[in-house]
C-alpha positions, 0 to 999 in steps of 0.5 A, a space after each residue: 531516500 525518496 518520500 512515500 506519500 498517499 493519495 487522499 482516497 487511497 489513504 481513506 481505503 487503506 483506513 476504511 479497510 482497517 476499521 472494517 478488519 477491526 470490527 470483524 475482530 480485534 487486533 485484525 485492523 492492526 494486522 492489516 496496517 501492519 502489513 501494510 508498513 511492509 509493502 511500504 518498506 519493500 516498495 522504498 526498497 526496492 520500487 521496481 520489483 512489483 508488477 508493473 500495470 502501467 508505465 509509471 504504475 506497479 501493484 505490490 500484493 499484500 501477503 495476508 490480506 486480500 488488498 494490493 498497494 497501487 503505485 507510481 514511483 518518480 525518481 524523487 518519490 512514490 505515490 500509493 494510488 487508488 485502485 
């Protein structure tokens, strides 16, 4: 099974979006870290089937919120990157 693992400033991102969604009303950070989990599960699952952007680089869309993961998958692993 490859190791997932987030960049320091992606996983600030993903948390500052969280917190924002949050305030906006509650339970909605949740939401998003939820959605979150599934772009991570879809990714382990299946890394090559989001939109390639670069040669290691892909893009997974978050269904309900207006945020993309950017990736770079290794043979070993996958990196959430900034964006």
């Amino acid at each position: 099974m490859k190791l997932i693992g987030f960049h320091p400033d992606a996983d600030a991102e993903v948390t500052e979006a969280a917190q924002y969604y949050e305030v906006r009303k509650s339970g909605l950070g949740s939401d998003l870290l939820g959605e979150v989990e599934r772009a991570l599960d879809q990714i382990l699952t299946n890394p090559e089937a989001s939109q390639r952007i670069g040669r290691r680089v892909r893009r997974k869309s978050l269904w309900r919120f207006p945020y993309n993961l950017v990736y770079a998958a290794y043979p070993d692993r996958i990196r959430i990157l900034t964006r």
